[in-house]
SEFI-422640 format. One record per atom (N, C-alpha, C): residue in one letter; x, y, z. Coordinates in steps of 0.05 Angstrom, whole numbers, plus 5000, padded with zeros to 4 digits. Example, Ala and Ser with C-alpha at 12.3 -4.5 7.8 and 13.67 -1.06 7.14 Angstrom:
<rs>
A526448865156/A524649105156/A526449345156/S525749555142/S527349795143/S525850015157/
</rs>
This chain:
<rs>
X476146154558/X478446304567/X480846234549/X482646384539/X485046314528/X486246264545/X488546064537/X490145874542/X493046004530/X496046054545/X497846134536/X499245914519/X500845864503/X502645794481/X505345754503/X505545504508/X508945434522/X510345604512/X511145634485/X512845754470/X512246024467/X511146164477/X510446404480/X512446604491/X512946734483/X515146954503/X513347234503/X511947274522/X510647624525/X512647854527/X512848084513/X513748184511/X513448474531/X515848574535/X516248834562/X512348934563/X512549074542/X510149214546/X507349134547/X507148914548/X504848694549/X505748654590/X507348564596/X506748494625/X507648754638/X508548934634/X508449284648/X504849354650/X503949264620/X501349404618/X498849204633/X499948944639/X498248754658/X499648884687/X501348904687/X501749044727/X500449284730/X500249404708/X498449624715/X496149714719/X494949514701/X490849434701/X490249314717/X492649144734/X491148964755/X491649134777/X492949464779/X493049684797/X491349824803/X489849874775/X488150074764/X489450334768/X491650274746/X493150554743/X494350534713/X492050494688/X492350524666/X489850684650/X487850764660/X485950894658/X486651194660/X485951414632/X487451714638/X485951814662/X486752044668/X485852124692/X482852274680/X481552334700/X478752504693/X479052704714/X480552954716/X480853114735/X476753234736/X474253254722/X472353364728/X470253124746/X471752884748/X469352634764/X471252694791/X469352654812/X469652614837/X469652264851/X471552094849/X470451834866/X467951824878/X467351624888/X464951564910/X466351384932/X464751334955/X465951254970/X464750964964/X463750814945/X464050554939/X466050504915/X467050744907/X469450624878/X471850624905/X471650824927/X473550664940/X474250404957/X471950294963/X471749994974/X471749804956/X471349874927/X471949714904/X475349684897/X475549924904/X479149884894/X479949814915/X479749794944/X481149704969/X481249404962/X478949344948/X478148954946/X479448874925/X480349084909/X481948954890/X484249014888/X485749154907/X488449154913/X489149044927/X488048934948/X487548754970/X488448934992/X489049095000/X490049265026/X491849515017/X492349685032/X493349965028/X494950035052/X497750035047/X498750005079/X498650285090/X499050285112/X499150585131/X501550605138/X502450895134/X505650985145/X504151295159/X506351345179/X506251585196/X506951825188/X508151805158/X511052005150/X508052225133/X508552545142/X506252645136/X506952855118/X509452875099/X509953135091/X507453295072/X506953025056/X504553165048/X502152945060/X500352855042/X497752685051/X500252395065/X498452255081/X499652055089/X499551815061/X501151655063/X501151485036/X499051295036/X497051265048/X494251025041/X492651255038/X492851545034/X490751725026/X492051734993/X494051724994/X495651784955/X496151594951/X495251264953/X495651034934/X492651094929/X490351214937/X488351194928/X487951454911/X489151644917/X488651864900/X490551824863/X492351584861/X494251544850/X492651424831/X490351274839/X488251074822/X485651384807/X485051414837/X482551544830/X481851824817/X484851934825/X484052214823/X482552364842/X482252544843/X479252704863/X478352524871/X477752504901/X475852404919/X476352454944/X475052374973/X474852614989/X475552365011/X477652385024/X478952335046/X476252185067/X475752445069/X473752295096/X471452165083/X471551995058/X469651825048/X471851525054/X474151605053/X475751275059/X475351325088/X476051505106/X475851445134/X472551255146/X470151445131/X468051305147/X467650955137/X470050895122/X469250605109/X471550495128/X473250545149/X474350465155/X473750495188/X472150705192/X472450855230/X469850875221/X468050915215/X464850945211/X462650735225/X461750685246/X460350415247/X458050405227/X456250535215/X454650565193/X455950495169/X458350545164/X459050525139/X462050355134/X462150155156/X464349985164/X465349755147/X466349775117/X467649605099/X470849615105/X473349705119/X475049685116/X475849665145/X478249485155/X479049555183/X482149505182/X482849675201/X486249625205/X486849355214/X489249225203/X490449055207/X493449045208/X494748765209/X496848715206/X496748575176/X497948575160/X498348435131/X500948595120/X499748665098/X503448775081/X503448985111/X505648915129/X505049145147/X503649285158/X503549445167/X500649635185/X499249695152/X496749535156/X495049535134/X491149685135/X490449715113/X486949715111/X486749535091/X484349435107/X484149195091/X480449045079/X480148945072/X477148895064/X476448865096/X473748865108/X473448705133/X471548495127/X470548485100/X470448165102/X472547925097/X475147985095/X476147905101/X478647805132/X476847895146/X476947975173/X477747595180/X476147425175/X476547095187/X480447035175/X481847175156/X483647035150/X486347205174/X485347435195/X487047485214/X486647335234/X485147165238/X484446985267/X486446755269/X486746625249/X490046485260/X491946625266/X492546905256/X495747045263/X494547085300/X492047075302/X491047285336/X490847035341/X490346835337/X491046555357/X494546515365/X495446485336/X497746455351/X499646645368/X498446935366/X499647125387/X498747065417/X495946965423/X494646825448/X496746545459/X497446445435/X498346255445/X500946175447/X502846285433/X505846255424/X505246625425/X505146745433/X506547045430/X509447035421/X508847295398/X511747355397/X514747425411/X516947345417/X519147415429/X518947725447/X518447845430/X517848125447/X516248105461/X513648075456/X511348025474/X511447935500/X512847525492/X513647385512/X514947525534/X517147645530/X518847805549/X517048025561/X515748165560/X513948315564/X511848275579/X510848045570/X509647895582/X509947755618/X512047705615/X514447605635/X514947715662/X514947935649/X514948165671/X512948215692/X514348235716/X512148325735/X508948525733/X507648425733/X505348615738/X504848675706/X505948625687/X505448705663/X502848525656/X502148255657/X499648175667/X496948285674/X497548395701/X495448485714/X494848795697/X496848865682/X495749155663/X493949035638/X494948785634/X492048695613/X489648705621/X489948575642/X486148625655/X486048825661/X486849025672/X486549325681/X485949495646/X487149355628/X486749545601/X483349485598/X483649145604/X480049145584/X477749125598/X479249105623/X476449235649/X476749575642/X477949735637/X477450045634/X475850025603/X476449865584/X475049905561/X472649785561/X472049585575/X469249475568/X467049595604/X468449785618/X467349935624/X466250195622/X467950355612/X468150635599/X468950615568/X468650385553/X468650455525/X471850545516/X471750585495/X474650625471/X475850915478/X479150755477/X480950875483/X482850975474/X484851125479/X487351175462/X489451085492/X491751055477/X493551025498/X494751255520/X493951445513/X494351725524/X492151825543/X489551625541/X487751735563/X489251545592/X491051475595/X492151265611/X494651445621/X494951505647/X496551675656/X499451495658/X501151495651/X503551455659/X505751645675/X506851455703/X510051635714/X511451435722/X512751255699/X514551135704/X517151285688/X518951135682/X522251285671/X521051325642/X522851605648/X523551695611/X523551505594/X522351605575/X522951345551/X523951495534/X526851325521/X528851565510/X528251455479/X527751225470/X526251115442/X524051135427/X523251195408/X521351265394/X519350955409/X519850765398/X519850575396/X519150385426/X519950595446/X519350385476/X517450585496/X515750435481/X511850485484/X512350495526/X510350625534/X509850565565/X507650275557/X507950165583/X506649925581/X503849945575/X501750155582/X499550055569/X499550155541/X500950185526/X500650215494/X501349875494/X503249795510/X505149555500/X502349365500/X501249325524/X497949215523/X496849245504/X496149525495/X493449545485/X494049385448/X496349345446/X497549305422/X497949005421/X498548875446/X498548575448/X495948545443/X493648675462/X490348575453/X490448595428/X490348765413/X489648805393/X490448635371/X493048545375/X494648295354/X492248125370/X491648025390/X491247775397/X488047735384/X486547925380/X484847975368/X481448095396/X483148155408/X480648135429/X479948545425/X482248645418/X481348995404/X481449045377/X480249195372/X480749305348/X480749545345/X481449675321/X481749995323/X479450145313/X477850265326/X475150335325/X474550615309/X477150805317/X477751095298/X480251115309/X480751365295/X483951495302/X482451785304/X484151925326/X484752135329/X486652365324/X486752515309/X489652665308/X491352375296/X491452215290/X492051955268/X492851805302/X491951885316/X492351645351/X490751395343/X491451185348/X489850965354/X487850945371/X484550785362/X483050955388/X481750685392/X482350525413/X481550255404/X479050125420/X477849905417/X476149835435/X476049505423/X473449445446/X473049085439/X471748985411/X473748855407/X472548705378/X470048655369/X468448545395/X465448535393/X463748775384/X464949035388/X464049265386/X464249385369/X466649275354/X467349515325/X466849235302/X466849025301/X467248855281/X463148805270/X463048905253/X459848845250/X459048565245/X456448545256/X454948245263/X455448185231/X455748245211/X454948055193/X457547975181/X459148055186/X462347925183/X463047615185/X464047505166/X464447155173/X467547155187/X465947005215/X468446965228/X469946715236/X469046555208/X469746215210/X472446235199/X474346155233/X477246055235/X477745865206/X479746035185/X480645845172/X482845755183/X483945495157/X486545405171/X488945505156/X491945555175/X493245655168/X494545635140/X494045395124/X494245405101/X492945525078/X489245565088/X487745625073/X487745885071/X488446055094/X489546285097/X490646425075/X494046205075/X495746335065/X495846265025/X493946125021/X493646084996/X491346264992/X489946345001/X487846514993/X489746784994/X491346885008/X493147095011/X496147134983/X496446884975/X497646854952/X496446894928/X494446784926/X492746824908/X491747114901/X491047244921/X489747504920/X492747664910/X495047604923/X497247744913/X498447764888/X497747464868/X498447484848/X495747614828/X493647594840/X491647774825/X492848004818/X493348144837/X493648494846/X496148474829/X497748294832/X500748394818/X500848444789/X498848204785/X498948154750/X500747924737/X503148124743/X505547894736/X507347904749/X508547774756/X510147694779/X511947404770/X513547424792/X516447154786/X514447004820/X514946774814/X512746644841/X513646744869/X516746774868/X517146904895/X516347134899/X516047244880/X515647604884/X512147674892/X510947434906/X508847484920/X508547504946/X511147454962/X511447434986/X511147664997/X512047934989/X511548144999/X509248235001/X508048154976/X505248234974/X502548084995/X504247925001/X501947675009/X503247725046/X505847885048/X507647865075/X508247575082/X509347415068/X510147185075/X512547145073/X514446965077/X516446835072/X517146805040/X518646865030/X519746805003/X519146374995/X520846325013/X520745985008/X517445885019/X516145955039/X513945925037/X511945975019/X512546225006/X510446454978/X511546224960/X514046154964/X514145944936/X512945724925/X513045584958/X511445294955/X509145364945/X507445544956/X503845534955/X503645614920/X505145784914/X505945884885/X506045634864/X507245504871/X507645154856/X504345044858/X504245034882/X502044884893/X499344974871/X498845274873/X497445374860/X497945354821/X499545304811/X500545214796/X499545004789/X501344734797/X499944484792/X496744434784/X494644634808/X491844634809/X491144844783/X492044934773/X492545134751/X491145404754/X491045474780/X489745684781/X492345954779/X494545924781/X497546104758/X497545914734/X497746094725/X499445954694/X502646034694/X504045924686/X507045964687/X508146104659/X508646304657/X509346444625/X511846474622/X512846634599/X515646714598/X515147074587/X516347204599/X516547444588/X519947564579/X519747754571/X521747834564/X522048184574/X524548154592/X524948354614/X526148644596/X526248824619/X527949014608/X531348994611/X532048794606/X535648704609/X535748554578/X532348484562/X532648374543/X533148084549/X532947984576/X532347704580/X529547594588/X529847304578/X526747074575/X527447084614/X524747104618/X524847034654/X522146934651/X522446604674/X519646464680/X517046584697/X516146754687/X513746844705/X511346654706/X509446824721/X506346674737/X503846934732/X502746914725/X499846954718/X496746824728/X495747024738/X493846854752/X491546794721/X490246544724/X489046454699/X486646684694/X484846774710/X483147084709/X484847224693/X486647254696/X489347514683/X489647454657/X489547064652/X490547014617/X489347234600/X486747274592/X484947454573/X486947754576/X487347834600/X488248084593/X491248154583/X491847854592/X495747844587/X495347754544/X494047694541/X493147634510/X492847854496/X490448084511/X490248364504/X491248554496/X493548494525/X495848714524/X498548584500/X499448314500/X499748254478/X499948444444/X496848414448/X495148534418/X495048844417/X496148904438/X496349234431/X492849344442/X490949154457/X489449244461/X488949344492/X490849404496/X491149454539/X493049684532/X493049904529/X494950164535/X494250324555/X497050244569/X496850544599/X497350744591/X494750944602/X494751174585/X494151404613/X494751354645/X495751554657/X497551524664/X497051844680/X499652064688/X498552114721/X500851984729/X500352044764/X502951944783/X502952074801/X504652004824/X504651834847/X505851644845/X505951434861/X507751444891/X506351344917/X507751344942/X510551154951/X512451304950/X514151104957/X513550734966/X510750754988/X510050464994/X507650394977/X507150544960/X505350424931/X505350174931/X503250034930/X503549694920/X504949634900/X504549874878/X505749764857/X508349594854/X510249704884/X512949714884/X514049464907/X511549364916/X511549134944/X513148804925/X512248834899/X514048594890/X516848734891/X519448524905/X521548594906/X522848554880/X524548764879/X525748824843/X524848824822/X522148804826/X520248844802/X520349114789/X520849284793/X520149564787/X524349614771/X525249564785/X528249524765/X527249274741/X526449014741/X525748884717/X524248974697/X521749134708/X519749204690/X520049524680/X521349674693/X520849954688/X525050034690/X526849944701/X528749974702/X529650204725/X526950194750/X526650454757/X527250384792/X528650504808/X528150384839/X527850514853/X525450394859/X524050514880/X525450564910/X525850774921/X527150784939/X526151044962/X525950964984/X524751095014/X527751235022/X528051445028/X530251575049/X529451695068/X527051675074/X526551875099/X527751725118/X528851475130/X530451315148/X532851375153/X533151545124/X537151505124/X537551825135/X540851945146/X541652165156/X541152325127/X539952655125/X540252755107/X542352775081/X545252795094/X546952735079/X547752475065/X545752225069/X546252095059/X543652055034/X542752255033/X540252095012/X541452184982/X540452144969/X540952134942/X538452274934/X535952244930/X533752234920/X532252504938/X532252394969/X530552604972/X529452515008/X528152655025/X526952485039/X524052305036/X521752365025/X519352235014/X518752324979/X520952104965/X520652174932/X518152014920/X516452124906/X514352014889/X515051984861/X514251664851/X515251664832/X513151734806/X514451804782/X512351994770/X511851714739/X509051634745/X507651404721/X506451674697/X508251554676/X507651694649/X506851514631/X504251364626/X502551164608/X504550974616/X505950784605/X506250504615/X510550514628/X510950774630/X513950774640/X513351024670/X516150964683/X517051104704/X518751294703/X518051614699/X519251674681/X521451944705/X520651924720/X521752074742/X521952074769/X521752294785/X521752324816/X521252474826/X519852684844/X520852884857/X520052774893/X521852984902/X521152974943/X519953254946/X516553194954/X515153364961/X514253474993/X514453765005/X513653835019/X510853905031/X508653885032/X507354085038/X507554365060/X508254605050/X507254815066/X504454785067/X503854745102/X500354815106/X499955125110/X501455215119/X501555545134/X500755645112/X502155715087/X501155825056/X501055735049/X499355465035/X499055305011/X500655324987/X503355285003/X505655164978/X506955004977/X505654834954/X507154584947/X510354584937/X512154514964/X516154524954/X516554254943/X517554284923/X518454074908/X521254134915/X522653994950/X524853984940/X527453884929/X526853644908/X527553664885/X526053454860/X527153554840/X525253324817/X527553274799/X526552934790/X528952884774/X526552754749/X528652754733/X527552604699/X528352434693/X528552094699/X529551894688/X531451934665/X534051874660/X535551794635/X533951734616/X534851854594/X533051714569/X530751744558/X528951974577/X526952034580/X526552304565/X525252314543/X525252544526/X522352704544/X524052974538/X522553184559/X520853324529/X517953224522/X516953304510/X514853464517/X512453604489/X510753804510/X508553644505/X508453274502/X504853134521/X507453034544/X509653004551/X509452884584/X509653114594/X510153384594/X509953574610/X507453674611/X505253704598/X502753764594/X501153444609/X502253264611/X500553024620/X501753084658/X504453124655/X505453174689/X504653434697/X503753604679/X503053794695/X500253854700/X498153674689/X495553624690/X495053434720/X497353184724/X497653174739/X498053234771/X500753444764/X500853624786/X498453884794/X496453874768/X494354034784/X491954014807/X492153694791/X490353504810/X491253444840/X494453394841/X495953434867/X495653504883/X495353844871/X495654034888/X493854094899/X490554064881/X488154094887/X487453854909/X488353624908/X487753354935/X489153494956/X491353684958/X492553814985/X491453994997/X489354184978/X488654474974/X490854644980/X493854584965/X495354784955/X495154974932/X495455214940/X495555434918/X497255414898/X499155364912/X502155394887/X504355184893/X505855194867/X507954984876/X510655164867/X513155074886/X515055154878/X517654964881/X519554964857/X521454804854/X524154924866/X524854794884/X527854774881/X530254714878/X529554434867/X532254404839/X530854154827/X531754224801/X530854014776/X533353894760/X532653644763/X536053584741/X533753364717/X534953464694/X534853684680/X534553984699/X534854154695/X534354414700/X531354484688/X531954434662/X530054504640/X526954354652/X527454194664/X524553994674/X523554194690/X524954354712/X523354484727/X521354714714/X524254784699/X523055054694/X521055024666/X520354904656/X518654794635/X515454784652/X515754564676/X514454474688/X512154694696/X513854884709/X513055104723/X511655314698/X511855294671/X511355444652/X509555374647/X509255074647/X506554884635/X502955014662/X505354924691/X503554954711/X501855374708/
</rs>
């Protein structure tokens, strides 16, 4: 294995083009191959998880971090790897957030479900507290392990209005404590409902379910984060890994010392030396990319909660580009858009647009797209984005797309000439 040079300084396009191979989002696209539903449990294991969001304008975003890699492939080939009991490699979790995740790695959620059994969270506790809120736990898993898997909606509620998105009737509040605590799991979704039942039931017999310890946990979770990242500053695994910054740090050292990171220096887009970490698997390719032998060479659109973008400020260091969500904020306050995708042109970030889907007529509203500063509007990135956007449109089965404002101007209407 090569060994880095102390005195080494890697240069921008050597660790852009290692964050990207460790994404698998440097490979051109092949709009005529179809995925399989094992290149998708291969990329789940090597991204380490794919978080889930509710926001649906077009595909939900753990269906387009995989279409972002793969190109063409068919939706309900990730569902049966996730809701399938025949074909059961992936299960919802808690990790970077509401996650999918390997389910053989299923033993490293049993300390977070111990300590919800035993220290519950603040919310919980209070909840907990409450009269009779108790006796709805046993009433949840005597109805499930009598009549089988549920949604929270087969459960009649008439207590007070609930005026918050957010303030669940109590048997969701249950079925969601079991489920942290580890005694449910989520078996399918319906209409994207949670449909849950007993762990015994959905977790397959050959799964290893030897309790690690909370350390071993979280270094195996660091580790896997700096795989996936590539390159990274040691804190900037915490997100990835959902930890604590000062905790991601220690284990980051720790891992260090044992030399399983190597500690490098790269050179940012500000034109400054910054101390990065490399996982030692990674040296050979951080050498490669070096040598001019690692070039990102697709064109695709990335989900606002993309992994790519889970290291904090990484994406302003490495690409000068920020990533940014407004569907939270009042319309008048967004800048960008409500759900903007950012647009990967071989090893830079070279734009944006906020996409609609019309389902009623299959038309894709772009309403709006922007072109990074600096970014020469030539005819291979409009021929590479708009090869792109065919593939898009074809994962939505939209007919057509239509723009409603482009800054540049010229980007739209180019765009639209190419399409």
């Amino acid at each position: 294995m090569t060994g880095c040079k102390p005195e080494t300084v890697y240069p921008l396009n050597a660790v852009r083009a290692v964050a990207l191979a460790t994404q698998q989002l440097t490979s051109p696209s092949d709009p005529s191959s179809t995925s399989t539903i094992k290149d998708i449990e291969q990329l789940v294991a090597k991204i380490g998880c794919v978080q889930i969001d509710t926001l649906q304008v077009v595909h939900r975003s753990h269906y387009l971090v995989l279409w972002s890699r793969l190109g063409p492939y068919q939706p309900i080939d990730f569902d049966r790897l996730i809701y399938s009991p025949q074909s059961r490699h992936l299960f919802e979790a808690w990790q970077h957030a509401a996650s999918i995740i390997p389910i053989s790695q299923y033993r490293f959620q049993i300390p977070g479900q111990r300590r919800q059994r035993e220290q519950p969270h603040e919310w919980y506790m209070n909840w907990l507290a409450k009269d009779d809120n108790r006796t709805i736990l046993d009433t949840v898993m005597e109805r499930i392990r009598t009549s089988g898997a549920v949604r929270a909606r087969d459960f009649e509620y008439n207590g007070p209005k609930r005026g918050s998105w957010w303030d669940w009737k109590p048997v969701k509040v249950a079925l969601e404590y079991l489920f942290a605590c580890g005694k449910l799991m989520i078996a399918d979704r319906i209409n994207f409902q949670r449909v849950y039942d007993l762990t015994e039931r959905v977790l397959p017999s050959w799964v290893n379910k030897t309790e690690p310890s909370v350390e071993e946990r979280d270094l195996f979770w660091i580790e896997q984060a700096v795989k996936a990242l590539g390159v990274c500053q040691p804190a900037q695994a915490a997100e990835y890994a959902y930890m604590k910054r000062g905790r991601a740090r220690a284990y980051a050292d720790q891992l260090i010392k044992q030399g399983v990171f190597r500690p490098i220096k790269a050179r940012l887009i500000d034109d400054q030396v910054y101390e990065m970490i490399v996982h030692h698997q990674n040296l050979d390719m951080l050498e490669m990319a070096a040598d001019g032998e690692i070039r990102p060479e697709r064109t695709t659109f990335l989900s606002p909660f993309d992994n790519l973008f889970w290291a904090r400020d990484r994406d302003v260091q490495f690409w000068g580009f920020r990533n940014v969500l407004e569907a939270y904020k009042p319309s008048g306050s967004r800048i960008w858009g409500y759900f903007c995708l950012a647009i990967l042109h071989n090893d830079r970030l070279v734009g944006r647009f906020d996409p609609k889907l019309e389902r009623h007529n299959g038309t894709m509203r772009l309403k709006s797209l922007y072109l990074e500063p600096g970014i020469e509007l030539d005819d291979i990135l409009l021929g590479s984005i708009a090869a792109a956007m065919h593939s898009f449109l074809k994962f939505h089965k939209a007919e057509q797309v239509e723009i409603e404002q482009s800054q540049p101007v010229e980007f739209g209407d180019k765009l639209i000439a190419y399409l």
